[in-house]
N, C-alpha and C positions, 0 to 999 in steps of 0.2 A: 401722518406717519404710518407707513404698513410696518405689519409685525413679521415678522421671519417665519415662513412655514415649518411645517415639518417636515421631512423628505420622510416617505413610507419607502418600506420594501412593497414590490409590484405582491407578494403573495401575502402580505399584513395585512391585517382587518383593524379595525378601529377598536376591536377588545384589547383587554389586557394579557400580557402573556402571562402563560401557566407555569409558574412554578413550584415545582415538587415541593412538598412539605417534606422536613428531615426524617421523617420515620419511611417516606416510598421509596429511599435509598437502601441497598443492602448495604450493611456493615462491613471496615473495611477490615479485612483480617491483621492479625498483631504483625504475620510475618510478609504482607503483600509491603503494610507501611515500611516496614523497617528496611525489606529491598529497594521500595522507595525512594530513601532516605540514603540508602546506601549511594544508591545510583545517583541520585542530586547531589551528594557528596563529589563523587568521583568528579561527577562533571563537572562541578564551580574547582577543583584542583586540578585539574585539566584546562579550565579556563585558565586559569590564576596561571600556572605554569607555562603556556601559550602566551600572554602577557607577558611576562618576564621578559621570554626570549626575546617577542617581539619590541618589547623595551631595548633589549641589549643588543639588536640588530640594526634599531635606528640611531642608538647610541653609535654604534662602533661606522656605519655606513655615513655620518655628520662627521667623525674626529677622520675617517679617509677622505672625504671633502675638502675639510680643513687643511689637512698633510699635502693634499694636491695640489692645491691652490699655494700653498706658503710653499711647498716646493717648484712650479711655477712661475714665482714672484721673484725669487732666488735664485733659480737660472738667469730670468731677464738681468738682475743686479748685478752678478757674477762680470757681465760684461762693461757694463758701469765701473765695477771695482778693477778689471785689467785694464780700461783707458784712466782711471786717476795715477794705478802705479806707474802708467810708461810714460805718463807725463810727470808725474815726480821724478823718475830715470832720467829725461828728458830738459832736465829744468834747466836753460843756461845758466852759465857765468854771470854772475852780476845783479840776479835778481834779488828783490826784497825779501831778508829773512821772514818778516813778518809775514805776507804771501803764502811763502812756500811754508811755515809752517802754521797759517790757515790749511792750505790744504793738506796737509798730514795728517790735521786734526779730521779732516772732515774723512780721510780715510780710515783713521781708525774709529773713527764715530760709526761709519757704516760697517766695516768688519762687526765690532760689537752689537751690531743690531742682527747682525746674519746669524752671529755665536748665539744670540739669545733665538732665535728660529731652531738652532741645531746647526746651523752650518758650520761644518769644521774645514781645515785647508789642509791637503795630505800630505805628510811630508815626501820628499822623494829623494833630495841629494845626498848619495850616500849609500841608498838602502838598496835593495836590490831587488832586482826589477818585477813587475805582479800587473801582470797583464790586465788584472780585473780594478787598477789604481793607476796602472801606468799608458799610455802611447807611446812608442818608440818611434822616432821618425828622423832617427840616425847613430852612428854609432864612431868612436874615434879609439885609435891603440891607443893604448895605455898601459905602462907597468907598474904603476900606481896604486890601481884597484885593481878588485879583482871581474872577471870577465860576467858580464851583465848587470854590472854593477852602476845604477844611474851616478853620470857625474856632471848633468847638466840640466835644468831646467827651464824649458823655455815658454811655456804657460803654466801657472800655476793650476795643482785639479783640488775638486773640494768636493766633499759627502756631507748628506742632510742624515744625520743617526747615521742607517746603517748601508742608507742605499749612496754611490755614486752620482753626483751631479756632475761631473766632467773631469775625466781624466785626465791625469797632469801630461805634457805632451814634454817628453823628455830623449835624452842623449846618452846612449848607454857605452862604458867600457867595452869592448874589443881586445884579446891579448893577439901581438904580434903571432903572424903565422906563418 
């Protein structure tokens, strides 16, 4: 078995190095330490404070991840949850209670999971109309309501908190003219 050399520096000699004895040092003065001290202060609060932030930045840059992604996931469903209602709409004559309200249950099973996400469903009929909630993609007289006043809904639109996932595409009052 060999033994592991020692790796030299090319300018080391095989003596031992020279270390000063504590008296070949000059003393260190009361106020050089203390600015010393001051300044390693500063810095390890400086550190420390730098930490935080960088704490609080990878904190906040994971819960936008998170919010991206479950808003993402929520779009795709959105369109899941308009084909269960047009087929509830859709349900003929005749069919199995029990069926049809299987799938009622399974609609509102999923509404409730979108609500627990944040997703809420905007209201529209009735209200009046907000461009930044609503699409307009027609308009009918009416002396009923009053003029811009949505009185039809023809896709439901839904917001995750405070942003828009899809405007509700609606039909708005007209007064005769």
């Amino acid at each position: 078995m060999t033994m592991p050399t020692k790796k030299q520096h090319p300018a080391s000699t095989d003596e031992p190095e020279q270390v000063p004895a504590s008296g070949d040092q000059a003393p260190a003065s009361p106020d050089s330490a203390e600015g010393e001290l001051a300044a390693a202060n500063a810095r390890l609060l400086r550190l420390a404070a730098d930490f935080e932030n960088f704490k609080k930045r990878a904190r906040q840059e994971q819960e936008a991840t998170i919010q991206f992604a479950t808003l993402r996931v929520a779009e795709r469903l959105l369109t899941v949850l308009d084909s269960l209602h047009l087929a509830l709409s859709q349900a003929p004559d005749g069919i199995d209670g029990n069926w049809l309200k299987g799938i009622e249950l399974a609609v509102a099973s999923l509404e409730g999971e979108l609500a627990q996400v944040g997703v809420e469903r905007i209201d529209s009929v009735g209200q009046p109309f907000d461009p930044g909630l609503h699409e307009a993609i027609g308009s009918e007289e009416s002396e009923d309501h009053p003029e811009d006043t949505v009185i039809a809904e023809l896709r439901r639109g839904y917001r995750m908190h405070d942003r828009v996932l899809r405007p509700a595409l609606v039909k708005l009052a007209r007064s005769r003219t």
